[in-house]
C-alpha positions as CSV (number, residue, x, y, z in Angstrom):
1,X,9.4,-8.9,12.0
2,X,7.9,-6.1,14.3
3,X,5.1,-3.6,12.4
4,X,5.7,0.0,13.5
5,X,3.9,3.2,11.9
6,X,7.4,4.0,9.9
7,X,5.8,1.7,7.4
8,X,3.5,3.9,6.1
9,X,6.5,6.3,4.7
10,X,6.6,3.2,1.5
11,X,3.0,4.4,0.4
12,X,4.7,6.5,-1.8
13,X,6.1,4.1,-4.1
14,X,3.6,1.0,-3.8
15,X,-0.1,3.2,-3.2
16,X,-1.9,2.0,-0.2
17,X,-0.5,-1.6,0.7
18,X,2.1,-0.2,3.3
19,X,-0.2,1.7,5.0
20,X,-2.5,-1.5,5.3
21,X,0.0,-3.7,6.3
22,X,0.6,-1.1,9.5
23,X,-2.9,-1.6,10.2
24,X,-4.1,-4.9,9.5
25,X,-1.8,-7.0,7.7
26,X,-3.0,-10.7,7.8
27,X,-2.4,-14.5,6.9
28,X,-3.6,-15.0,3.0
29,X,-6.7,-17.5,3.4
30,X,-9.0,-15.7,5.5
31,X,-12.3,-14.9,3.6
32,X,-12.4,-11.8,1.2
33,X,-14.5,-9.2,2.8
34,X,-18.2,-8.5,1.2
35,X,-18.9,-5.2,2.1
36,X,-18.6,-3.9,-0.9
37,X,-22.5,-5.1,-2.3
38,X,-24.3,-7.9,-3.2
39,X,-23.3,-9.5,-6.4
40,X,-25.5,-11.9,-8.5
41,X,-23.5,-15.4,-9.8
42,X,-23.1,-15.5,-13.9
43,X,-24.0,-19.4,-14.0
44,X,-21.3,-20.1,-16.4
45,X,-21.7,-23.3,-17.9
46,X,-18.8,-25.5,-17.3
47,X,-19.6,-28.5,-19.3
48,X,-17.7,-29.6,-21.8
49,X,-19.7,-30.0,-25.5
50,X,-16.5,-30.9,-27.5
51,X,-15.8,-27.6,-29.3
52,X,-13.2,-25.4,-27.9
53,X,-13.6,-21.4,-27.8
54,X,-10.3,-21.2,-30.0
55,X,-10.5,-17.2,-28.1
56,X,-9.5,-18.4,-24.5
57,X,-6.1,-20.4,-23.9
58,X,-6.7,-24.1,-23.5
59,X,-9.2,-25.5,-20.6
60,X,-10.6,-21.9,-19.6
61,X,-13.8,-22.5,-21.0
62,X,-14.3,-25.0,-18.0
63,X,-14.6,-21.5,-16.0
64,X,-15.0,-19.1,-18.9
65,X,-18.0,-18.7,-21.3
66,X,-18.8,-15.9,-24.1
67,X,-21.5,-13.7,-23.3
68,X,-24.4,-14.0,-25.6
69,X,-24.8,-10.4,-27.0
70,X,-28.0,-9.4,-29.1
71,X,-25.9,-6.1,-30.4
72,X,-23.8,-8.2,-33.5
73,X,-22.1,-5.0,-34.1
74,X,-21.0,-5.2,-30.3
75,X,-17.1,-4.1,-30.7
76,X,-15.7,-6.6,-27.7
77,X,-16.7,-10.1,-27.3
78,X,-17.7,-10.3,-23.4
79,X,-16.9,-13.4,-21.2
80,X,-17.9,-14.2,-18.1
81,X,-15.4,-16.5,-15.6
82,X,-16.3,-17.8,-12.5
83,X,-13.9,-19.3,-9.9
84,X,-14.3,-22.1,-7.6
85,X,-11.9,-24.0,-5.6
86,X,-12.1,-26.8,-8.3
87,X,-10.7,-23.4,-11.2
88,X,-8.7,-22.0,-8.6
89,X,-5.5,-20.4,-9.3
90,X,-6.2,-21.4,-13.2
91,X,-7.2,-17.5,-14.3
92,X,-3.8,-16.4,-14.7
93,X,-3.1,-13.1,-16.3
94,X,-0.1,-13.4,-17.6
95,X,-1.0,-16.6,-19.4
96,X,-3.9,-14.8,-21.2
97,X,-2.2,-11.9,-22.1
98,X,0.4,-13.8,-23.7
99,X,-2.0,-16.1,-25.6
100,X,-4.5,-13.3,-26.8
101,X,-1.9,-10.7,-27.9
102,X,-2.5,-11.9,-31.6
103,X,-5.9,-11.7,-31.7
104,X,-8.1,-9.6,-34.0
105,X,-10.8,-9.5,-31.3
106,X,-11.5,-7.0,-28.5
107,X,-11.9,-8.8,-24.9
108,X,-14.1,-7.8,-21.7
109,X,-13.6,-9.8,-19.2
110,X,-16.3,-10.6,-15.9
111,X,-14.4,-12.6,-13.4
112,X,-16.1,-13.5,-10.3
113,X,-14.9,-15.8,-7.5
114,X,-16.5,-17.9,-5.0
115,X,-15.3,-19.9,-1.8
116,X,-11.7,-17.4,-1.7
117,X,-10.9,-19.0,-5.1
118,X,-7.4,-17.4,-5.9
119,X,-6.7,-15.6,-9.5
120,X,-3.4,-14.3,-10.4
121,X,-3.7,-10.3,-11.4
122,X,-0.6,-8.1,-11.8
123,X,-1.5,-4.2,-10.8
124,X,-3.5,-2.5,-13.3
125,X,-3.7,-5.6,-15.3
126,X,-1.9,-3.9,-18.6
127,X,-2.4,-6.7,-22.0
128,X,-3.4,-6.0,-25.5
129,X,-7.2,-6.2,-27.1
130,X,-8.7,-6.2,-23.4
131,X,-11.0,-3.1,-23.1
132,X,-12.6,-3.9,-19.7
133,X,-11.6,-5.8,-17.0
134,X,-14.3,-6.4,-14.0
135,X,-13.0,-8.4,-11.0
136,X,-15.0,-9.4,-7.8
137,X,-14.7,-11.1,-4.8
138,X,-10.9,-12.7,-5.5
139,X,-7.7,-13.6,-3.7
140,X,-5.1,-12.0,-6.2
141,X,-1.3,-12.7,-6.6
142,X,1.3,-11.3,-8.8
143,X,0.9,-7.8,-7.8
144,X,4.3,-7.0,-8.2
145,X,4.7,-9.8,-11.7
146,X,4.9,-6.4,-14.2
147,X,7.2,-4.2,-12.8
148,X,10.2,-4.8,-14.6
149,X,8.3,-6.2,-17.5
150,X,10.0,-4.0,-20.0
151,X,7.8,-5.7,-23.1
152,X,4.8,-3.9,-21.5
153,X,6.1,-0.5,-23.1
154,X,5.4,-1.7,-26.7
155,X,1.7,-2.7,-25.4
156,X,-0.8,0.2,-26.9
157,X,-3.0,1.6,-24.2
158,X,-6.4,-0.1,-24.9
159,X,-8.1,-0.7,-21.5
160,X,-11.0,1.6,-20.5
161,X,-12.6,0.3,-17.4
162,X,-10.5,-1.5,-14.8
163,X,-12.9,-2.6,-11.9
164,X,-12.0,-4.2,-8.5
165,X,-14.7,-5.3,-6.1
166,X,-13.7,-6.6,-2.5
167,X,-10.1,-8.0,-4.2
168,X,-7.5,-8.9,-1.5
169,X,-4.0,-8.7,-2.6
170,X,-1.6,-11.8,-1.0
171,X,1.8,-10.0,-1.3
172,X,4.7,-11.9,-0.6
173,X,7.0,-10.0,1.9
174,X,10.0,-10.6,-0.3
175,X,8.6,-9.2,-3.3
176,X,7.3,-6.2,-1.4
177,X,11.4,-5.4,-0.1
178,X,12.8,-5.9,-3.6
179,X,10.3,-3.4,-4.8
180,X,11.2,-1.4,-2.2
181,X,15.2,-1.8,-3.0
182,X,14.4,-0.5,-6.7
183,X,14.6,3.3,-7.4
184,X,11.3,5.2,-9.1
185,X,13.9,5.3,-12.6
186,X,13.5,1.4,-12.9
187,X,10.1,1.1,-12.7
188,X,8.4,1.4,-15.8
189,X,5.9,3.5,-17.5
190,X,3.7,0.7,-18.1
191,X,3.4,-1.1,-14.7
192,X,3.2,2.3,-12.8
193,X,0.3,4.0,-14.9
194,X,-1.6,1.1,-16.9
195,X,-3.2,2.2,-19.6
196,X,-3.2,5.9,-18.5
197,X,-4.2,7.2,-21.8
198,X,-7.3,5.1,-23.2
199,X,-8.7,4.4,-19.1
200,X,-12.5,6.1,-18.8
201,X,-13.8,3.6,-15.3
202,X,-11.0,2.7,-12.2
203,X,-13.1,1.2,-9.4
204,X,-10.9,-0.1,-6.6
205,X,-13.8,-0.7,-4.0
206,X,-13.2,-2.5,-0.8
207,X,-9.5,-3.6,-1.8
208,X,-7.3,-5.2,0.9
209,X,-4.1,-6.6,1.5
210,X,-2.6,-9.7,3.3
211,X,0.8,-10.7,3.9
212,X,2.9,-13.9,3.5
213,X,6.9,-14.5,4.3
214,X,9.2,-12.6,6.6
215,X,12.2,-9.8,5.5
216,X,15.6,-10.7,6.9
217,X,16.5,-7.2,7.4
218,X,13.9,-5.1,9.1
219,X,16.2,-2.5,9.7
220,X,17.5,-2.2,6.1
221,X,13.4,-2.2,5.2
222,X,12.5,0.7,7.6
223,X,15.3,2.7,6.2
224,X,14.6,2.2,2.4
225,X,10.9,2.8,3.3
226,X,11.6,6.5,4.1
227,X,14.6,6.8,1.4
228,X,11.4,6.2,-0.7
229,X,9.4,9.9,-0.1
230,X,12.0,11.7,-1.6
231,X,12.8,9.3,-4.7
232,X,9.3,8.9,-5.3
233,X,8.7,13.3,-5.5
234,X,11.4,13.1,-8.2
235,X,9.9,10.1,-10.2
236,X,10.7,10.8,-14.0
237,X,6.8,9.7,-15.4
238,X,3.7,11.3,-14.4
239,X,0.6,9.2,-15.3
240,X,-1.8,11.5,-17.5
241,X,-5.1,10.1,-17.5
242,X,-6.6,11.6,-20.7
243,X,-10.1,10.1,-20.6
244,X,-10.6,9.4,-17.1
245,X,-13.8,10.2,-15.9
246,X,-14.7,7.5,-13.0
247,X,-12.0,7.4,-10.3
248,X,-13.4,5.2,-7.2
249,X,-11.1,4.6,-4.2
250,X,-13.9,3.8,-2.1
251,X,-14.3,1.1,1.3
252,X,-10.8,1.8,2.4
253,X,-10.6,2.1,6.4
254,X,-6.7,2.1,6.2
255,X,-5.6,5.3,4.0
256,X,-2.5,6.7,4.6
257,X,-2.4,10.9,5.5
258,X,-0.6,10.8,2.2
259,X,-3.0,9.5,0.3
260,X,-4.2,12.9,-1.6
261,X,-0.6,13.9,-2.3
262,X,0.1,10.2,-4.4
263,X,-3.2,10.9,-5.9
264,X,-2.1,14.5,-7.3
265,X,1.8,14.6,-7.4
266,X,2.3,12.0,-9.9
267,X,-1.0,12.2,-11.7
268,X,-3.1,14.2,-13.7
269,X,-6.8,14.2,-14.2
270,X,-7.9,16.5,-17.3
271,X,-11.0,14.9,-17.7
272,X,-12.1,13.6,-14.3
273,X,-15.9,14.0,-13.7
274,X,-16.4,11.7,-10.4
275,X,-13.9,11.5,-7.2
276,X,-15.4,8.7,-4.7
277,X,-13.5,8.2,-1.3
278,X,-16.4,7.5,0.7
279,X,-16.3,5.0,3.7
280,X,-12.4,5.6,4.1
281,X,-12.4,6.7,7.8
282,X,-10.7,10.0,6.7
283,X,-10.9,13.0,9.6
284,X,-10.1,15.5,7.3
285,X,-10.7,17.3,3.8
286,X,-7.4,17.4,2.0
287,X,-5.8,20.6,0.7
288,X,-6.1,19.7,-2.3
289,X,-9.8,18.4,-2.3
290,X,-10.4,22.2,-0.6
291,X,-8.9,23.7,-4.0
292,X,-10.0,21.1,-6.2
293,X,-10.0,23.3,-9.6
294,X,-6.1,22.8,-9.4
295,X,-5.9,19.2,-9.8
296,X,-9.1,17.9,-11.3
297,X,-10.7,21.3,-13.1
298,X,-13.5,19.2,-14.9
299,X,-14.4,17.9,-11.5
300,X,-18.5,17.7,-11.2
301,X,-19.0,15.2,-7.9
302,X,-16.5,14.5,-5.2
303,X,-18.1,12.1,-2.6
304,X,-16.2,11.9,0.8
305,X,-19.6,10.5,2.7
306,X,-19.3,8.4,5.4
307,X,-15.8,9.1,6.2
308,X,-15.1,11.1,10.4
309,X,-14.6,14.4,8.8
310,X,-14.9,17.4,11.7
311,X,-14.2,20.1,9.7
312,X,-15.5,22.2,6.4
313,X,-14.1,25.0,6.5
314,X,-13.2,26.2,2.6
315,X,-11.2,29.1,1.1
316,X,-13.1,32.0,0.2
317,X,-13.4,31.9,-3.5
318,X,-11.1,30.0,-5.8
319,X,-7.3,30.1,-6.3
320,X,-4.9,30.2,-9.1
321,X,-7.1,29.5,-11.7
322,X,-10.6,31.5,-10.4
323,X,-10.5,33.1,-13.9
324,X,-11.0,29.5,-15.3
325,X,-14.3,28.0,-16.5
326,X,-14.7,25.3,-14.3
327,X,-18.3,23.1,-13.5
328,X,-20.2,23.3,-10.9
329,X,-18.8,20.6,-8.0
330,X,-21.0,18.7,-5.6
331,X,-19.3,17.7,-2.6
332,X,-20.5,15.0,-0.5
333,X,-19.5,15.3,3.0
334,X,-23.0,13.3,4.6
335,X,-22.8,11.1,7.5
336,X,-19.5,12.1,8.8
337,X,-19.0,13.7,12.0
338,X,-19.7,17.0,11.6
339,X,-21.4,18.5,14.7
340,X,-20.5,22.3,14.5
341,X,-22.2,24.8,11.9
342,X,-21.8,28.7,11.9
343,X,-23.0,31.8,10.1
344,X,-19.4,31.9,8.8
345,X,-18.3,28.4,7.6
346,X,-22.1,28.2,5.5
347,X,-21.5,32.1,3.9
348,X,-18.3,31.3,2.8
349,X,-19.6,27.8,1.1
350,X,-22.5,29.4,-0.4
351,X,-20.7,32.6,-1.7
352,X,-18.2,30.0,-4.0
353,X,-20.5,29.4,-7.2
354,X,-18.7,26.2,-8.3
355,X,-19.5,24.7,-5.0
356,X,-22.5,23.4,-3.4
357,X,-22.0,21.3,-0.2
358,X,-24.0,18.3,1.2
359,X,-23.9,18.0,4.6
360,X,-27.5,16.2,5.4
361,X,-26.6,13.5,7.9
362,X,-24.3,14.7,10.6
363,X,-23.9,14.7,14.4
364,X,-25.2,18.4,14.3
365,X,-24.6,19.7,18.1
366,X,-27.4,22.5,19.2
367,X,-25.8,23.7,22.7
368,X,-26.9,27.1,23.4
369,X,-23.4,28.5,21.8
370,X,-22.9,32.3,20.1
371,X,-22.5,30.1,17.1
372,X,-25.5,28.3,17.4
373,X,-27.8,31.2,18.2
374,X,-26.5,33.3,15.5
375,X,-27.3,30.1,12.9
376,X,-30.9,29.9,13.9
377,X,-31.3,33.6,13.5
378,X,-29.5,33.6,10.5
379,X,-32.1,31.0,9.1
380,X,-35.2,32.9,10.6
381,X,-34.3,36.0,7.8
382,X,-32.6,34.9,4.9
383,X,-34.5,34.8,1.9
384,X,-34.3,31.0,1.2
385,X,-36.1,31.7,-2.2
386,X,-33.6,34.0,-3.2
387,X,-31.2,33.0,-6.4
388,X,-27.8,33.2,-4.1
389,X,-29.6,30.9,-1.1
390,X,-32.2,28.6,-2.9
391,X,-29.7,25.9,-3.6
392,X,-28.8,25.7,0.5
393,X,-32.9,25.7,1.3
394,X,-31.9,21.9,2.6
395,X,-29.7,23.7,5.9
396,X,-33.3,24.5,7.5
397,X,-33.9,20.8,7.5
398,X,-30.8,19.9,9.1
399,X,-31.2,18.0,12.4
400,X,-29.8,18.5,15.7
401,X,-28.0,14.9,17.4
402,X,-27.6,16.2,20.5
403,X,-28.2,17.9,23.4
404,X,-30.8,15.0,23.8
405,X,-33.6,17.7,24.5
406,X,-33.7,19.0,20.9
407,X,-32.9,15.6,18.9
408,X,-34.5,15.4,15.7
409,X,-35.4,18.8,15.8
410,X,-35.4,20.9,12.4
411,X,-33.3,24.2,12.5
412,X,-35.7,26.1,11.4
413,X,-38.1,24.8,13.9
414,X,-36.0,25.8,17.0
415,X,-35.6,29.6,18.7
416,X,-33.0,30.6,20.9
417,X,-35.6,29.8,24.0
418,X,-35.5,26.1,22.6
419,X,-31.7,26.0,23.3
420,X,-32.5,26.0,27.1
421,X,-29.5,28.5,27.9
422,X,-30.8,29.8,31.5
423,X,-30.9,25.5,31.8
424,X,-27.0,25.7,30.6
425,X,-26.1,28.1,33.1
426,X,-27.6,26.3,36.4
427,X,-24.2,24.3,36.8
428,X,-22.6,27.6,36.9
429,X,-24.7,29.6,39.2
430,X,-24.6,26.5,41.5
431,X,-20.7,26.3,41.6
432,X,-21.0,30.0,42.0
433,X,-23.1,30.0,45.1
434,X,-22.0,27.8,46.8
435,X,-18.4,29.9,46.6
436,X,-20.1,32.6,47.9
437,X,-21.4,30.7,50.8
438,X,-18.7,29.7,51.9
439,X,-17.1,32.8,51.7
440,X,-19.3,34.7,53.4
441,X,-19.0,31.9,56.4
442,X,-15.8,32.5,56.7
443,X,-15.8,36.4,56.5
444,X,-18.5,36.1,59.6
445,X,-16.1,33.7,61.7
446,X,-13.1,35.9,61.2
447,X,-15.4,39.1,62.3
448,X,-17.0,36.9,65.4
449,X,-14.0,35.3,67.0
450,X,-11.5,37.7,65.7
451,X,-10.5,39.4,69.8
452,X,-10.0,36.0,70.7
453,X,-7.7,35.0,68.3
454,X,-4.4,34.8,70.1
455,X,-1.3,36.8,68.5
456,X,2.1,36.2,69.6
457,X,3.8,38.9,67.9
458,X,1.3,41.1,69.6
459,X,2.2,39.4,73.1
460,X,5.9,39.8,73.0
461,X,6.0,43.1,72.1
462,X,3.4,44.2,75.6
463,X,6.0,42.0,77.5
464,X,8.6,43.7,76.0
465,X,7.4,47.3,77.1
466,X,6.6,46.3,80.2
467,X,10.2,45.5,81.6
């Protein structure tokens, strides 16, 4: 089957796993990816002492153990499960969903795996009495299992923090072109949303895909791929997170273009307090990160750090809702590749009062430029201590990366003699005279040999008169 970039038109109906296949798909046992932190094992005792947690379906507490809690009014019972190659594969959702759906207990679940230990986890892991789900360091399958699982719908939304941690998804091919071949009507409520109304924490941090099996039809995929933007702006269900506050999306080098319109066309946030997309390799703010108040207007920290972004340019003031009450946002836009700053860009950021920028950290360029000398004399006579500029003191300290003369440099430690323009205009006056030197040769030679230059117009026309 031959990968092209047409692949990435499916994001809109499966989230991000097209859009990684493009770029990286892979075979299923190579080692799950750590970047995402260090994380400390739970020592779950595995041995067997003869009576069995009657809470857990039959064997699991060879890799599952209760949590001892010193709060007895604690409203969940916590267990921790870890995953070896000798448990896995054992952790199977579906099995523990099916086997704690009659139980007058609340569930938090802490599964961590070692060795690429294999779980099986359908997307957004939807079961009654579990209020948190923590996963880290697994190979999941099933993540396609719920999508036509129509007794999901009669499930009560009880899940409030859904956490995945360096998780790779093995997809089967097959499953991934029969949920292609399905229209946005037949897939449910339930396996596209989750638990969309009682969910406060969803951390999908460093999550990655691999690939197993071929599709027969690669034409017939490509094609249903695209048919799939369309289908998916008209899906019947919107996912209205009421509680959400947390929204991570973070460690994900292979996001579509697409990705902020999935995020906002099909979703709503009314309550979301933190955005993180950091360490995406995103070029580019979004639209609709620029005029956040429209899609997330309790928005209070958006972190887009250590993404390429070139560019932060905003609108001046707010949009459709400016009369609204909204919090003050912090965006995060450090260590990305910002190298150009101007009078301009900084007015217009510091003139929005729900916004205040962080842009510490960036490839700041201090060429002599219009731009440049403008900023430094900007910063010489603003009034830093002033209520409108106080907050944006922090600009001063900014650094300059290059030209390698003024590296490290402070801002407000350079003047417009520091920039070296005369220096930036040698190249110039060196091209230039040179020009002129040869110019002027050639003016003399004309001047000096010009009665000996032969002309044989001239010459035909004197033998002309003389006959």
């Amino acid at each position: 089957m031959i990968i092209t970039p047409s692949l990435y038109v499916c994001l809109y109906t499966i989230g991000s796993i097209c859009a990684y296949f493009v770029e990286n798909a892979r075979i299923p046992n190579q080692s799950v990816s750590k970047e995402g932190g260090n994380f400390s094992m739970f020592g779950v005792d595995k041995r067997m002492d003869g009576n069995r947690d009657l809470n857990l379906p039959p064997t699991w507490e060879q890799f599952c153990s209760k949590e001892d809690t010193t709060n007895p009014a604690a409203a969940f019972s916590s267990y921790r499960c870890l995953i070896d190659s000798s448990s896995s594969g054992k952790w199977n959702f579906s099995e523990l969903r099916n086997y704690i759906s009659t139980k007058r207990i609340k569930y938090a679940f802490y599964v961590n795996c070692k060795n690429n230990a294999q779980i099986s986890l359908p997307y957004n892991g939807k079961s009654r009495n579990i209020v948190k789900l923590h996963v880290r360091d697994c190979l999941a399958t099933d993540y396609f299992a719920d999508n036509q699982n129509s007794d999901l719908n009669q499930v009560p939304d009880e899940l409030e923090e859904y956490v995945l941690i360096n998780v790779q998804y093995v997809i089967s091919l097959e499953a991934l072109n029969k949920t292609l071949h399905s229209t946005p009507e037949n897939l449910l409520k339930s396996a596209k949303c989750g638990d969309d109304e009682t969910l406060k924490v969803r951390i999908e941090r460093n999550e990655s895909y691999s690939f197993t099996g071929q599709v027969r039809n690669a034409s017939s995929f490509w094609s249903i791929a695209s048919k799939s933007i369309i289908e998916e702006r008209i899906y019947p269900h919107k996912c209205i997170y009421e509680n959400l506050y947390l929204l991570e999306e973070s460690l994900s080098p292979y996001k579509s273009r697409y990705f902020a319109e999935v995020l906002t066309e099909q979703n709503v946030f009314p309550e979301l307090r933190i955005l993180n997309i950091s360490h995406c390799d995103i070029y580019y703010i979004p639209e609709q990160f620029k005029t956040w108040e429209i899609y997330f207007p309790k928005l209070e920290y958006l972190d887009m750090s250590n993404n390429r972004i070139q560019d932060i340019m905003f609108p001046e003031g707010t949009r459709a809702v400016s009369n609204l009450s909204i919090p003050l946002l912090t965006f995060d836009v450090t260590h990305n590749d910002i190298s150009k700053l101007s009078v301009r860009i900084l007015e217009r950021i510091i003139q929005s009062k729900h916004l205040f920028v962080k842009i510490e950290h960036n490839p700041l360029n201090c060429s002599c430029t219009d731009d440049m000398k403008e900023l430094l004399k900007y910063i010489r006579n603003t009034d830093w201590n002033s209520a409108k500029y106080s907050r944006y003191r922090y600009v001063r300290d900014l650094q300059c990366h290059s030209p390698d003369r003024v590296r490290g440099r402070r801002l407000k430690d350079l003047s417009s003699s520091d920039l070296n323009c005369d220096h930036d205009l040698v190249p110039i006056i060196v091209v230039l005279s040179v020009l002129i030197c040869f110019l002027s040769l050639g003016i003399i030679l004309i001047l000096r040999f010009r009665p000996t230059i032969h002309n044989p117009c001239v010459d035909h026309s004197t033998k002309t008169n003389s006959k």
